[in-house]
Every structure is written in C-alpha cells, then in structure tokens.
GUZADREN-536155 format. One record per residue (C-alpha): residue in one letter; residue number from 1; x, y, z. Coordinates in nm, 2 decimals. Layout:
! GUZADREN-536155
<pt kolse="A" drenkol="NUM" east="X" north="Y" up="Z"/>
...
! end
This chain:
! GUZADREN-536155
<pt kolse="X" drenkol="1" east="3.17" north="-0.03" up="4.61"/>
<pt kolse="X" drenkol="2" east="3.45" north="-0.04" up="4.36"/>
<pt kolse="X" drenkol="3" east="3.45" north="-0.26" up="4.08"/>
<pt kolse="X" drenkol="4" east="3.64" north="-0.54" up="4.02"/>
<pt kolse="X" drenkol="5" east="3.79" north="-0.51" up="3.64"/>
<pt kolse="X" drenkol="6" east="3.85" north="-0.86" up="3.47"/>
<pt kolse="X" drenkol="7" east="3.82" north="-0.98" up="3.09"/>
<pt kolse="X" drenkol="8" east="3.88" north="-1.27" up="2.86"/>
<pt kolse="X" drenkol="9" east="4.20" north="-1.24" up="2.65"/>
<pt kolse="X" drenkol="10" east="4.15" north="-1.39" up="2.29"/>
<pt kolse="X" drenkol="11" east="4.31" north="-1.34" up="1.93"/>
<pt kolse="X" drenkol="12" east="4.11" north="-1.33" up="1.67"/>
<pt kolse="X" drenkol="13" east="4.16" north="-1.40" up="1.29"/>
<pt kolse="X" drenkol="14" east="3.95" north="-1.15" up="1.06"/>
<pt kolse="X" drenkol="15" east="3.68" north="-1.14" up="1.37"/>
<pt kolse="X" drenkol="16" east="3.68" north="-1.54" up="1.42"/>
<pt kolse="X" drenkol="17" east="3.81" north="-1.61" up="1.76"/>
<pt kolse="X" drenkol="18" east="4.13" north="-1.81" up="1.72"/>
<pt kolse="X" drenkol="19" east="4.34" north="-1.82" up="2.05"/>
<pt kolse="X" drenkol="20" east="4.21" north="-1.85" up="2.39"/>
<pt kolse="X" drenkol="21" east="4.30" north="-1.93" up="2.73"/>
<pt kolse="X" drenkol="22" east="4.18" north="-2.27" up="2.67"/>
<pt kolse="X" drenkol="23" east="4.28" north="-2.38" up="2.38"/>
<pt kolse="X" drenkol="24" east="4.59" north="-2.31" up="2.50"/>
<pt kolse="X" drenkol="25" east="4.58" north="-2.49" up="2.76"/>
<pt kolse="X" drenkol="26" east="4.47" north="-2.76" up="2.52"/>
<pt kolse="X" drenkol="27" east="4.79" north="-2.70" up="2.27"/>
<pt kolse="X" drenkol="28" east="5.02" north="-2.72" up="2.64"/>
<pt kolse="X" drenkol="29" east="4.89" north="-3.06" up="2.72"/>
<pt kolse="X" drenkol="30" east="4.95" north="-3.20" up="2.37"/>
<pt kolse="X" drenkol="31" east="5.31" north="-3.07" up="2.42"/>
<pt kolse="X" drenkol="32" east="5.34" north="-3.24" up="2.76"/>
<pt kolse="X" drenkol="33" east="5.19" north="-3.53" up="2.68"/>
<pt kolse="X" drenkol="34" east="5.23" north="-3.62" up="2.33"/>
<pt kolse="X" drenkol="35" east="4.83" north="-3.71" up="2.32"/>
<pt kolse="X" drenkol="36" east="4.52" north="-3.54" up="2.22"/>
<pt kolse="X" drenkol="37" east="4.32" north="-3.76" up="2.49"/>
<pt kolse="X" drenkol="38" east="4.54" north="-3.74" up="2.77"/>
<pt kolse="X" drenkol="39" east="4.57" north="-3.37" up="2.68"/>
<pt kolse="X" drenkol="40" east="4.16" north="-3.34" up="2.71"/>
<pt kolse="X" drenkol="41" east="4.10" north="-3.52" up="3.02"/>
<pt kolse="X" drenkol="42" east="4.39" north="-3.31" up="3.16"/>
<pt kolse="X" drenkol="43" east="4.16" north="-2.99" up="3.11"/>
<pt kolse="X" drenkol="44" east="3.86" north="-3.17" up="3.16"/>
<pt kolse="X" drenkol="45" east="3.75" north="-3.20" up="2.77"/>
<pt kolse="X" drenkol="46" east="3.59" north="-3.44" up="2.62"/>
<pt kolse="X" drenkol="47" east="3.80" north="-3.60" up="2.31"/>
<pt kolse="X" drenkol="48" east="3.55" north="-3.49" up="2.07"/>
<pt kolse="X" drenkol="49" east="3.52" north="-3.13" up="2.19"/>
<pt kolse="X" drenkol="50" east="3.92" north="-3.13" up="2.15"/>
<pt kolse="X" drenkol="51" east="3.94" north="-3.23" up="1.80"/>
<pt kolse="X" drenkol="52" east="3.70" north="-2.99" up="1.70"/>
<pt kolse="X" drenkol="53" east="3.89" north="-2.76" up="1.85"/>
<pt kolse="X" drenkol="54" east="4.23" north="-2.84" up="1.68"/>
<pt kolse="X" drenkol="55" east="3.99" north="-2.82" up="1.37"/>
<pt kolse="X" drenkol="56" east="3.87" north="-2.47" up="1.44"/>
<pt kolse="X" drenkol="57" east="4.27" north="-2.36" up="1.52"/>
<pt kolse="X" drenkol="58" east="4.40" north="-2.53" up="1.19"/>
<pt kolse="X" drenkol="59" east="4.14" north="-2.41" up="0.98"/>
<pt kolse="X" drenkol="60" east="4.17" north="-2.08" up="1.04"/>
<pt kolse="X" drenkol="61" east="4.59" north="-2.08" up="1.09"/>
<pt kolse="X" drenkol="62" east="4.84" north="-1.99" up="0.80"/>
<pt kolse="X" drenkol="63" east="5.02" north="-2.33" up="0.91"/>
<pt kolse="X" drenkol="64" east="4.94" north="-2.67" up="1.12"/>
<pt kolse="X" drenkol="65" east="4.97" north="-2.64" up="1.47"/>
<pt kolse="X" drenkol="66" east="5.05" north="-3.01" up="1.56"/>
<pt kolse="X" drenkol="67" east="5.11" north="-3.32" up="1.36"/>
<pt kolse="X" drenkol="68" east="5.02" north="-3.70" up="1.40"/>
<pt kolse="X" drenkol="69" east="5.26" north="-3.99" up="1.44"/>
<pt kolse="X" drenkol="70" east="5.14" north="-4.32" up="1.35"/>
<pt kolse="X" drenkol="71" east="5.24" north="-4.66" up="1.47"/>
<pt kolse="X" drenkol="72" east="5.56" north="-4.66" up="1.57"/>
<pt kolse="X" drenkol="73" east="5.71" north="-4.83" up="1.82"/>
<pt kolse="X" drenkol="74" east="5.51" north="-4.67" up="2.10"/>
<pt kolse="X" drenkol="75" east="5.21" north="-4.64" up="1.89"/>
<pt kolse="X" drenkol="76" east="5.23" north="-4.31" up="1.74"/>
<pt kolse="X" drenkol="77" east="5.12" north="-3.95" up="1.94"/>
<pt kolse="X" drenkol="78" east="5.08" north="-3.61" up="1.84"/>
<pt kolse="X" drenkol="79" east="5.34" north="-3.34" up="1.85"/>
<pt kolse="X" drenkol="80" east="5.30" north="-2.99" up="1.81"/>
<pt kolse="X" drenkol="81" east="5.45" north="-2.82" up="1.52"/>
<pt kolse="X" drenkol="82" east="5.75" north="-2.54" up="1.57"/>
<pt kolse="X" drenkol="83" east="5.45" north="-2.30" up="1.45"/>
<pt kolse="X" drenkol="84" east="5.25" north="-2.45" up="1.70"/>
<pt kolse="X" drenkol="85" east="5.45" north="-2.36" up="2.01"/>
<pt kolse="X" drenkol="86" east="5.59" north="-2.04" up="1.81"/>
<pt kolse="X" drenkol="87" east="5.17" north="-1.95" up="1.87"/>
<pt kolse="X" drenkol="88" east="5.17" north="-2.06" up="2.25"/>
<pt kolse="X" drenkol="89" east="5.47" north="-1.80" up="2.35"/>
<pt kolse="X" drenkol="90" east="5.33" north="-1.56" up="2.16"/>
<pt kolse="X" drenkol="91" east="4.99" north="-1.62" up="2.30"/>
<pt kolse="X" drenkol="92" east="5.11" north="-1.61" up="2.65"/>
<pt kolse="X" drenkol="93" east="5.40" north="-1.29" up="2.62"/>
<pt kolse="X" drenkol="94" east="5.08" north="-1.10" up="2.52"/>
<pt kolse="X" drenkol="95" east="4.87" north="-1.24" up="2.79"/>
<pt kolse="X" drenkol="96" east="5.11" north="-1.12" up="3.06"/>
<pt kolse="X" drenkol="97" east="5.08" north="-0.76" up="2.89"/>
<pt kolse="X" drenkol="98" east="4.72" north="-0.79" up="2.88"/>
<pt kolse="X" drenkol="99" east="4.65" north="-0.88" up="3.25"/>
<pt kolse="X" drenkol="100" east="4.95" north="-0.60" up="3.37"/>
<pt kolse="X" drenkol="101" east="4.65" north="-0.36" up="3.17"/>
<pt kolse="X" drenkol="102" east="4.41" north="-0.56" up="3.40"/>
<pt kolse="X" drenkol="103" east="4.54" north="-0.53" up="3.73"/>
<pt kolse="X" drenkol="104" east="4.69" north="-0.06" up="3.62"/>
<pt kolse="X" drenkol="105" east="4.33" north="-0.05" up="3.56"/>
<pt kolse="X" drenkol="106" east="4.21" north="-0.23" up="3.90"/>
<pt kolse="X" drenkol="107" east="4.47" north="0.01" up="4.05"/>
<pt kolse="X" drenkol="108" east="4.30" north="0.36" up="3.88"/>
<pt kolse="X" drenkol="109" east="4.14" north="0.55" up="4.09"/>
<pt kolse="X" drenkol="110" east="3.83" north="0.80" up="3.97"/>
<pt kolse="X" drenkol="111" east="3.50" north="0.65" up="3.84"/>
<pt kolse="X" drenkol="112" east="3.54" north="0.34" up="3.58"/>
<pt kolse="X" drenkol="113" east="3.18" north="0.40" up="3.48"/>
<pt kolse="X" drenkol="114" east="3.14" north="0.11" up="3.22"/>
<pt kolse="X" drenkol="115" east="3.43" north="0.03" up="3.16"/>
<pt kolse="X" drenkol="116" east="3.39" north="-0.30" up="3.14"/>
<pt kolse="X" drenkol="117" east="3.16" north="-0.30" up="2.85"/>
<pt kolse="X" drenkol="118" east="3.41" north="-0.19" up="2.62"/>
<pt kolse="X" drenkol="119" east="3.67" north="-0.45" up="2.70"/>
<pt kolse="X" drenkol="120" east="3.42" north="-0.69" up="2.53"/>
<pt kolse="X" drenkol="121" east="3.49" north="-0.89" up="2.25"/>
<pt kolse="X" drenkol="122" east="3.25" north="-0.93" up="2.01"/>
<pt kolse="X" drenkol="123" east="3.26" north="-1.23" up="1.74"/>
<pt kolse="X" drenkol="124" east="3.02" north="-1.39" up="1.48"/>
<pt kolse="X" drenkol="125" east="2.85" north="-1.66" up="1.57"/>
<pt kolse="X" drenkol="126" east="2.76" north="-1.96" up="1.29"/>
<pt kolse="X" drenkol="127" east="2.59" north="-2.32" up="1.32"/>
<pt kolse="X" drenkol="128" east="2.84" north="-2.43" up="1.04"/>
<pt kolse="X" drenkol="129" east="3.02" north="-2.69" up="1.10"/>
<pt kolse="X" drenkol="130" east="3.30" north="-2.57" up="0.85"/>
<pt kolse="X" drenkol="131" east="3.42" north="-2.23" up="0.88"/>
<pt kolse="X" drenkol="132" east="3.72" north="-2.12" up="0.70"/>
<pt kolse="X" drenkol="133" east="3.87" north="-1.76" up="0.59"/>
<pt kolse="X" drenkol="134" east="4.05" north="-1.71" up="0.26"/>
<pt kolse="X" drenkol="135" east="4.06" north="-1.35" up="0.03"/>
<pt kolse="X" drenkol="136" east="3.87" north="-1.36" up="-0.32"/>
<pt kolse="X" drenkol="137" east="4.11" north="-1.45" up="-0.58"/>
<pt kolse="X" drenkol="138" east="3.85" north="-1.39" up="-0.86"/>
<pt kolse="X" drenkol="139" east="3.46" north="-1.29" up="-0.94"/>
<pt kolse="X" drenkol="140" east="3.32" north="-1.42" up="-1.31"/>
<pt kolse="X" drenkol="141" east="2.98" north="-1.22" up="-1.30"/>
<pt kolse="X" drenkol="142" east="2.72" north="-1.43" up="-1.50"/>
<pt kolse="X" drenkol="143" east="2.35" north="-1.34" up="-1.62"/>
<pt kolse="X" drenkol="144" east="2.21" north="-1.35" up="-1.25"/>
<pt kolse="X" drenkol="145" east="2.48" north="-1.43" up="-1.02"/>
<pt kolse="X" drenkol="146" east="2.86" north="-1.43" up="-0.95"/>
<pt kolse="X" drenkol="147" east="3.10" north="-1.69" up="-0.97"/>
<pt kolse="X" drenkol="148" east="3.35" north="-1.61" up="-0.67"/>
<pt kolse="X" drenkol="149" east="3.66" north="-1.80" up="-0.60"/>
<pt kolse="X" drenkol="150" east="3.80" north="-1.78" up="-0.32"/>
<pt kolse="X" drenkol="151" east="4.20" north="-1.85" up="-0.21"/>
<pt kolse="X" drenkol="152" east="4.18" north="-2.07" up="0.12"/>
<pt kolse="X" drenkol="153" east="4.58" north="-2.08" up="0.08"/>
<pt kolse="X" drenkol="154" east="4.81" north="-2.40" up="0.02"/>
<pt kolse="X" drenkol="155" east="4.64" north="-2.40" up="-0.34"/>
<pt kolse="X" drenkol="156" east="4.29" north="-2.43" up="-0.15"/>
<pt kolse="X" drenkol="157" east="4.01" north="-2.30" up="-0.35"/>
<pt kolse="X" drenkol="158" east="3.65" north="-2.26" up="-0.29"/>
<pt kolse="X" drenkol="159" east="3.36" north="-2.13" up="-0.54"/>
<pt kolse="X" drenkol="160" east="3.05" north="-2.01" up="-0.47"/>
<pt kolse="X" drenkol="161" east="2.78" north="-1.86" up="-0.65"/>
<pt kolse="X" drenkol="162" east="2.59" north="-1.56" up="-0.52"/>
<pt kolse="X" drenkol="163" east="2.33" north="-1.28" up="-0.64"/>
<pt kolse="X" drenkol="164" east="2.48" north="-1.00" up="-0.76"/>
<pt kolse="X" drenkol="165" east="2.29" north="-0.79" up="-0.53"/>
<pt kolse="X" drenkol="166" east="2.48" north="-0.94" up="-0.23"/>
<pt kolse="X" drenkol="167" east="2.79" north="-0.94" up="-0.41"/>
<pt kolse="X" drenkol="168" east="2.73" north="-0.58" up="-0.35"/>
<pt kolse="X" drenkol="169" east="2.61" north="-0.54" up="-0.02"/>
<pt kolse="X" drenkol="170" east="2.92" north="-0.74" up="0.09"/>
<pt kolse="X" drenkol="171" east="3.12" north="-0.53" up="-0.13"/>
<pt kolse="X" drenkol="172" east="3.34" north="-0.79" up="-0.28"/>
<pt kolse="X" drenkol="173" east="3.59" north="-0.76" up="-0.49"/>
<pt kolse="X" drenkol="174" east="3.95" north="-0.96" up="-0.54"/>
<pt kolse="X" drenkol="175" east="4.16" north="-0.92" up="-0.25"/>
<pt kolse="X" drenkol="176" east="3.88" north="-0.88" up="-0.01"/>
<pt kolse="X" drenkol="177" east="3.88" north="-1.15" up="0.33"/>
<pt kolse="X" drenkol="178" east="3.57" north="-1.34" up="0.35"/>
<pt kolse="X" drenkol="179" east="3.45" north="-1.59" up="0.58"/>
<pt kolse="X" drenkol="180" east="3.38" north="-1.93" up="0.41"/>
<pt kolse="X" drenkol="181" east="3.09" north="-2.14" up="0.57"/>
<pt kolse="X" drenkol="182" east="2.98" north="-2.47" up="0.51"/>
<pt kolse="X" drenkol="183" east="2.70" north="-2.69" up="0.65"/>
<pt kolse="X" drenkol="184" east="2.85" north="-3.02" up="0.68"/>
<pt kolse="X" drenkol="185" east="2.47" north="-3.14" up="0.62"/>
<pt kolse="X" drenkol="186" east="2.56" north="-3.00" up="0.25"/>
<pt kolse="X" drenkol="187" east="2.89" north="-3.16" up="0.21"/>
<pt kolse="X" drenkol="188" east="2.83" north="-3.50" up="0.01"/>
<pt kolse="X" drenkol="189" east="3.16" north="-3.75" up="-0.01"/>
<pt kolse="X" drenkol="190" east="3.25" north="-4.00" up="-0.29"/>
<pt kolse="X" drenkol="191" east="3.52" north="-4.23" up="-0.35"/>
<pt kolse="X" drenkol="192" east="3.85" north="-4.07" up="-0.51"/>
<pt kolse="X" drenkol="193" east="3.91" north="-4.15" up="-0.82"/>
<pt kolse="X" drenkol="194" east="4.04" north="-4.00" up="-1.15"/>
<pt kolse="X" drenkol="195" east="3.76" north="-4.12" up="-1.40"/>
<pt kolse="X" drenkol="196" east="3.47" north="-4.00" up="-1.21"/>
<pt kolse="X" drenkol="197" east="3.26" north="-3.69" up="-1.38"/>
<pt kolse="X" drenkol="198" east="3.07" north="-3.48" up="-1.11"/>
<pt kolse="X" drenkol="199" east="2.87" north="-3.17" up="-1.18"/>
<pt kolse="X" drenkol="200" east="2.97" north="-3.00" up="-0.80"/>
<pt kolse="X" drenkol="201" east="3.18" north="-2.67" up="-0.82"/>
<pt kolse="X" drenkol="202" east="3.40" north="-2.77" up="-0.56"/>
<pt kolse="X" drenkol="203" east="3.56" north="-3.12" up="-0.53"/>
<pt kolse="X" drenkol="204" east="3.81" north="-3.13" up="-0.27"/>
<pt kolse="X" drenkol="205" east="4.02" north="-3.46" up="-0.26"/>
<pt kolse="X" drenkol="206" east="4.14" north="-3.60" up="0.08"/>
<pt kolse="X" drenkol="207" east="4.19" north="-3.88" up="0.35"/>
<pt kolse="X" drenkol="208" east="3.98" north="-3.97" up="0.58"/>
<pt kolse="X" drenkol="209" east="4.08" north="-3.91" up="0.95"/>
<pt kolse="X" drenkol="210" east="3.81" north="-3.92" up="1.17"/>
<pt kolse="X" drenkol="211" east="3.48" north="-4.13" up="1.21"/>
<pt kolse="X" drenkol="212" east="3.23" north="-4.09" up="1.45"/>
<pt kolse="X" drenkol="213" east="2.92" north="-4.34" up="1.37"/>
<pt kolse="X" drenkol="214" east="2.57" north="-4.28" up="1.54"/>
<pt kolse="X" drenkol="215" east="2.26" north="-4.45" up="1.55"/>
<pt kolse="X" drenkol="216" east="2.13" north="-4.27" up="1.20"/>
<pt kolse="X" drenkol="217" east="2.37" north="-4.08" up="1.09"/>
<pt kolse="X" drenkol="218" east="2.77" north="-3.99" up="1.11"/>
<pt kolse="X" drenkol="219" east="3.03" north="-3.78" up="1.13"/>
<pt kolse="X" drenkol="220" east="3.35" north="-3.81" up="0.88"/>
<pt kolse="X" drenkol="221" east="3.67" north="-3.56" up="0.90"/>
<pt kolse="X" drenkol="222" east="3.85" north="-3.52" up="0.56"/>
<pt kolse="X" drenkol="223" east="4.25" north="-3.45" up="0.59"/>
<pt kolse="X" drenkol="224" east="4.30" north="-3.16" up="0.31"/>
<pt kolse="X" drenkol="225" east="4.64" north="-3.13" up="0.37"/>
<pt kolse="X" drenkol="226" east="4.85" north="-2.82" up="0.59"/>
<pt kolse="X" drenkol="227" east="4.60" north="-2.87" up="0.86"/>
<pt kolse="X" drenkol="228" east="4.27" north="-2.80" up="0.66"/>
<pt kolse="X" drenkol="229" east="3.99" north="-3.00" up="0.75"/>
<pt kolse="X" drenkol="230" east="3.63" north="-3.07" up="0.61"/>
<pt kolse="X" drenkol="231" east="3.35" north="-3.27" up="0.82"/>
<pt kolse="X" drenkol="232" east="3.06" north="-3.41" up="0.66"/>
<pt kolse="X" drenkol="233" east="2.77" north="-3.54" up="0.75"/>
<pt kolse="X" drenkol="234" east="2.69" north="-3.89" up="0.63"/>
<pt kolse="X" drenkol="235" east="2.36" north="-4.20" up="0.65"/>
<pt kolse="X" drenkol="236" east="2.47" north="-4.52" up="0.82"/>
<pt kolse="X" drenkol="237" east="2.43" north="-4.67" up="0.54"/>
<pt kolse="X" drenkol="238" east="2.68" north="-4.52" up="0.31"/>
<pt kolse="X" drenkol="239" east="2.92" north="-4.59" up="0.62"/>
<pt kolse="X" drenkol="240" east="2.84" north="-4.92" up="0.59"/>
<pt kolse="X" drenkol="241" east="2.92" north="-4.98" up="0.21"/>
<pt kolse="X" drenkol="242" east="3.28" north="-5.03" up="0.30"/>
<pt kolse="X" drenkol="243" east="3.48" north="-4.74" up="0.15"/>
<pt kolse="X" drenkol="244" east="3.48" north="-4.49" up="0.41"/>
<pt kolse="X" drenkol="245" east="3.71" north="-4.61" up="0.61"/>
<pt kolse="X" drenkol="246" east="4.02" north="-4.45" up="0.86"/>
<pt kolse="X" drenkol="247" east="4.30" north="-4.31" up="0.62"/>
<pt kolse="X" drenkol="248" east="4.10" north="-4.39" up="0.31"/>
<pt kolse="X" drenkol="249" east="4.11" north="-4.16" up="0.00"/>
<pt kolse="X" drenkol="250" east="3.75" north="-3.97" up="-0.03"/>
<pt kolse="X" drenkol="251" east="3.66" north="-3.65" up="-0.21"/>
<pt kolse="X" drenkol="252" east="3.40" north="-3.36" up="-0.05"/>
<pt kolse="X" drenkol="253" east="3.17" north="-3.26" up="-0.30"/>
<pt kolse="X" drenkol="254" east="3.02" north="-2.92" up="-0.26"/>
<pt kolse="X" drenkol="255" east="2.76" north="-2.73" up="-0.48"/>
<pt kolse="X" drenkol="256" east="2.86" north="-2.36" up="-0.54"/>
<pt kolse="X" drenkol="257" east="2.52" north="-2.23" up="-0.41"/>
<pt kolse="X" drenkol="258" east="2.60" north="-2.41" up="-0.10"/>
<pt kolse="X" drenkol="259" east="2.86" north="-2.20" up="-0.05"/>
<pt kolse="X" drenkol="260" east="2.81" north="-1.93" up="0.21"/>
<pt kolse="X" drenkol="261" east="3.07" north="-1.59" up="0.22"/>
<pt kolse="X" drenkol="262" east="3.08" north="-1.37" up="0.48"/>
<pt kolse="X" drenkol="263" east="3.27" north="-1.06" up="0.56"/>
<pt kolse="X" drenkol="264" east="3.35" north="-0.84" up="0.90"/>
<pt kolse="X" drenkol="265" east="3.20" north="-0.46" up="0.83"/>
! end
C-alpha cells in the first residue's frame, strides 16, 4: 500500500511556533469581520483561546499584528495592521510552495520509507503563561550568579538572575537569542505610580486590557505597548480593591530569579 504523504505547515520564531494554518485563519476572520469574537466563532474558537492566541503571535512578532478601535460610532473593532496582512500573504505564498512539495512527493515513485518522520516539526513545549524571545543585551557576573538583561525590543527589557554554572551550559553571552519565560503565578501587579519604591528587578508599566474574574482567583492582561503583553495571575480580592480595572494604569512586578531563559541547541 502506498503511503499517503501529508504534514502541518508552521513558521517558527527561534523554535517557538509562530504561524499556523489556524491562526491564520484566525488573523483572516479579524480582517473580514473587524472582530475578534465573530472571528472565533467563525473558526470555531472560543474568545479566550483567540486572545491567547493574538498574545502568543504579538509577543513573539517584531511588530503588532492587529490594533483595537474603541468606541466610535459603531462601537470600536479590531483591524489588522499593514504588518499583519503583510504576514498572512506571506504565510499563504509559502504555503502554496509547501503543499506543491506535498502533492511531487505523493507523486514519487520508489520506496518513501519514513519519510514522514522527518517532515516533523519539533518545538518546546512550556506551562508559562508568558513566553517571549529577545537577545542578551548584557551579563554583570556577581559573587554566585549572573545578572542577564535581556533586549525584548521596543526598549523592552527583562533581567534575570541565574547560576553561573547555567550561564554556561546555555552558553550565554551578549547577542545570543534566548527564550524568556514567565509564570504568571510569579507576576505580582501594583498600581502605577512615580513615588512608589519596589525591590523587583523588573517593573514593567502598563494598561490593563483584559480581565477574566473566577471564583478564587483571576486573570489580568497588561498592554506593554507594540503588541507586548503580560498576564498575571491575581486573588479575588485584590480584584476587588477597585484599581484593577479595564484600561487602568498597573505595573507587573517580577523578581529576577523568577525569570526563566532558555535557548534552542
């Protein structure tokens, strides 16, 4: 019986999957429809899974894919960006290619053996909730451990504080692309403001754009600007204080050790 050949066409960024099939789909609905929810139920997504999923694309992008419009007279939408559908013909010319290589392939005659096997993409795999990828702009060594900064872009920097022993093992050194992770269990959030003194590394100031309250616990999206976003995981009852609300001013705090780096062999 001859095989049938047939694969899953992705981009990746450094390793991280950035581009598929479906979130493509997900970027061509926005376009039509000028909303993320009609966009969703269009592809059969739930709204939360979608904006995760814009998350994941602008995080890792060199530029927003879409943009929000709000109010208005026909109460705001969302519009992708020219960089946005710059990505989605892009995405799709190379497609084409790809599934022409598909169907030669089908066509070959002669044993395929396992082909298939190497047509697999492989990609890492992280319970973070916040994943980014940036190059080290600089590494302080101190007594014990290293001081690294990394350059998220768009004057975004992250530090984090590791051993020098796995400093070494993942060979960094300035100029080198890392993977950022962040457990939005670790990220804590406070109220913006100049006069406040906090011992965290990282303070990252924002707006709030996304609430999702649960029973004990929720889920808060900070804005960073040029598409970066950070989710944090907060009690019901600092949501309830007041200050955490849609489009308000909050900074992420983030301890340096809390700071994972990671980097593609």
């Amino acid at each position: 019986m001859t095989p049938e050949i047939d694969g899953q066409f992705c981009f990746k960024l450094n390793g991280q999957p950035f581009l598929s099939s479906r979130r493509i789909a997900l970027l061509e609905q926005i376009a039509a429809t000028g909303s993320i929810s009609a966009a969703a139920r269009a592809i059969e997504m739930s709204y939360k899974a979608a904006w995760e999923t814009i998350d994941a694309m602008n995080n890792l992008a060199d530029e927003p894919l879409l943009v929000r419009q709000v109010g208005g007279k026909h109460g705001g939408g969302t519009q992708l960006t020219a960089y946005g559908l710059q990505v989605i013909a892009q995405y799709r010319a190379a497609e084409q290619i790809y599934q022409q290589f598909l169907q030669q392939m089908s066509q070959s005659s002669g044993e395929l053996g396992d082909v298939w096997t190497l047509m697999r993409r492989f990609s890492m795999k992280t319970t973070a909730r916040n994943h980014y990828q940036g190059q080290v702009a600089r590494i302080t060594q101190g007594a014990v451990s290293d001081d690294v900064t990394v350059d998220l872009g768009h004057d975004l920097h992250i530090h984090a504080m590791v051993t020098h022993e796995a400093s070494e093992e993942l060979g960094l050194a300035v100029g080198r692309a890392v993977h950022v992770l962040i457990k939005s269990s670790l990220v804590m959030l406070s109220e913006a403001s100049q006069a406040m003194r906090i011992s965290a590394r990282n303070q990252l100031k924002g707006v709030v754009s996304h609430i999702q309250a649960g029973p004990v616990n929720a889920e808060v999206k900070l804005e960073l600007g040029q598409g970066r976003v950070i989710t944090a995981i907060v009690t019901r009852e600092a949501l309830e204080e007041g200050w955490l609300t849609q489009g308000a001013p909050a900074c992420a705090l983030i301890k340096a050790s809390h700071v994972i780096l990671a980097v593609n062999d």
